[in-house]
C-alpha positions as CSV (number, residue, x, y, z in Angstrom):
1,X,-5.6,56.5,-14.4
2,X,-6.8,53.3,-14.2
3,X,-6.1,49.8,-15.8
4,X,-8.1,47.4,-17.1
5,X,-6.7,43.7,-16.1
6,X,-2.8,43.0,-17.6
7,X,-2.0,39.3,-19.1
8,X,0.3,38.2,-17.0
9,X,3.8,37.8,-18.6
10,X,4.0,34.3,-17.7
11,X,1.0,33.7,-20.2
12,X,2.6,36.2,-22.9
13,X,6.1,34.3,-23.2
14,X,4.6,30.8,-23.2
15,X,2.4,32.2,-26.1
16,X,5.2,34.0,-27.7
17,X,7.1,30.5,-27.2
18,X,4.2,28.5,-29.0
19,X,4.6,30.9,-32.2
20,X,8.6,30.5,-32.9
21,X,8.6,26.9,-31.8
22,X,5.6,26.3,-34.2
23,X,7.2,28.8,-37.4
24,X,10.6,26.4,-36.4
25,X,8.3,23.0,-37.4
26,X,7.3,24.6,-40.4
27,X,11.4,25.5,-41.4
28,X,12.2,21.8,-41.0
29,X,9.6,20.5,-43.3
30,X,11.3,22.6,-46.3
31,X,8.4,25.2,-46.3
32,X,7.7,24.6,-50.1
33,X,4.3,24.2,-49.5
34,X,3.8,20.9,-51.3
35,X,1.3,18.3,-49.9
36,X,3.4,14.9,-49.2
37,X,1.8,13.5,-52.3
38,X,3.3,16.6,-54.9
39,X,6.8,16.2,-52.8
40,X,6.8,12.3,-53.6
41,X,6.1,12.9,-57.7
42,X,8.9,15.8,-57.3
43,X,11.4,13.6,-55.5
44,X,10.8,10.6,-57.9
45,X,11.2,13.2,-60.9
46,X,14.4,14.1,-59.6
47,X,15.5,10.9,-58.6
48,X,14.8,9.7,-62.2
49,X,16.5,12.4,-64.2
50,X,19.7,11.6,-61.6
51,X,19.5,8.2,-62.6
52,X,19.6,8.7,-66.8
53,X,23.0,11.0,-65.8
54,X,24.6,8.3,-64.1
55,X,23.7,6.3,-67.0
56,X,24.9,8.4,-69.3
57,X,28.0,9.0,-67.4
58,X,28.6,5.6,-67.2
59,X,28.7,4.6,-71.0
């Protein structure tokens, strides 16, 4: 039985390495799939509504 040419494992673990360290960057950002634009209207929006409760709080 012969075998065509093997990857050699060096190869396969950096590759395999590229893959979790790359799904780990996309974890960090939040993964909500928002562009940076969408996350800075959501942010201010929230930011906002926290702001009247303080307000009311306050009075």
């Amino acid at each position: 039985s012969t075998r065509g040419p093997q990857p050699c494992h060096r190869e396969l673990a950096r590759q395999k390495n590229m893959k979790k360290q790359s799904d780990s960057a996309e974890g960090r950002r939040g993964g909500d799939g928002l562009s940076a634009a969408a996350r800075k209207q959501r942010d201010s929006e929230t930011m906002q509504q926290k702001q009247k409760k303080e307000e009311r709080k306050g009075q």
